[in-house]
Structures are given as C-alpha cells and as structure tokens.
C-alpha positions, 0 to 999 in steps of 0.5 A: 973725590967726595960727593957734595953737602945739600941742605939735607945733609945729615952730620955723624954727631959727635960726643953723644950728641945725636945726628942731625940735618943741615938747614941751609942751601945755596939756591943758586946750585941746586943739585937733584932739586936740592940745594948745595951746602957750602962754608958757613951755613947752618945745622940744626940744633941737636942736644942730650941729657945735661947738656946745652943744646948747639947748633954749628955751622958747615966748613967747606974745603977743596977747590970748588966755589960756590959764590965766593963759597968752599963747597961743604962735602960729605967729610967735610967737618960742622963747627960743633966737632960732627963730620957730614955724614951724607950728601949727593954722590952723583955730583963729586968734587976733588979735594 
C-alpha cells in the first residue's frame, strides 16, 4: 500500500533535474486540506545548467478512481522520468 499524490507532492528529480512540487488537485478529494493528485495533472517546471526547462505530468496507477481518474501515489511515476517522492501516508491505497 502506498500513501496518496496531493497537489503538494514533491518528485525525486531525475537526470539532474531537480525536485519539484505537483501544481494541481483534484478539489473534489481533499485529504488533510489538500487536495489529491491523479492521472494527468501537472508539476511544476524544473530546469539545469544547458538544458531546456519541462514540466510533466503525474500518472496514476491502482485501482483507486478519483472522478473517472487513477489516483497518483507516492512511486507513482511524472511524465518527465521523476517518480513522486511525497504524499499523505495517513490515506493508503492498494495498488
């Protein structure tokens, strides 16, 4: 079991690419205040030396739906090659 994505989720980074934090919630499942992080929704911008700054998006897995949505949880992977470093571990789902 692995503890929920909330829009204030910090990434691992990745390839030297600092970490940074998730940008967007789903207001509908708000968990400690924060809203939860599923499929699709964005991460900040992170950039370093000689290298074009991105962005990417969180991808949900398991079998917990949040509007028609995978929940994204801490592990789950960004778009951009960083994994979702943190979360709410006192709200678990089974993958």
């Amino acid at each position: 079991m692995a503890g929920i994505a909330t829009e204030d989720s910090i990434c691992s980074g990745h390839d030297g690419f600092p970490p940074r934090k998730a940008v967007e919630g789903d207001a509908s499942f708000i968990i400690n205040g924060i809203p939860a992080h599923v499929d699709g929704m964005a991460w900040d911008f992170h950039s370093k030396p000689d290298n074009p700054p991105h962005n990417g998006v969180g991808i949900g897995e398991g079998s917990f739906f949040i509007n028609g949505k995978p929940a994204c949880l801490i592990g789950s992977p960004v778009s951009c090659g960083s994994v979702i470093a943190t979360g709410d571990e006192s709200f678990n789902i089974a993958g």
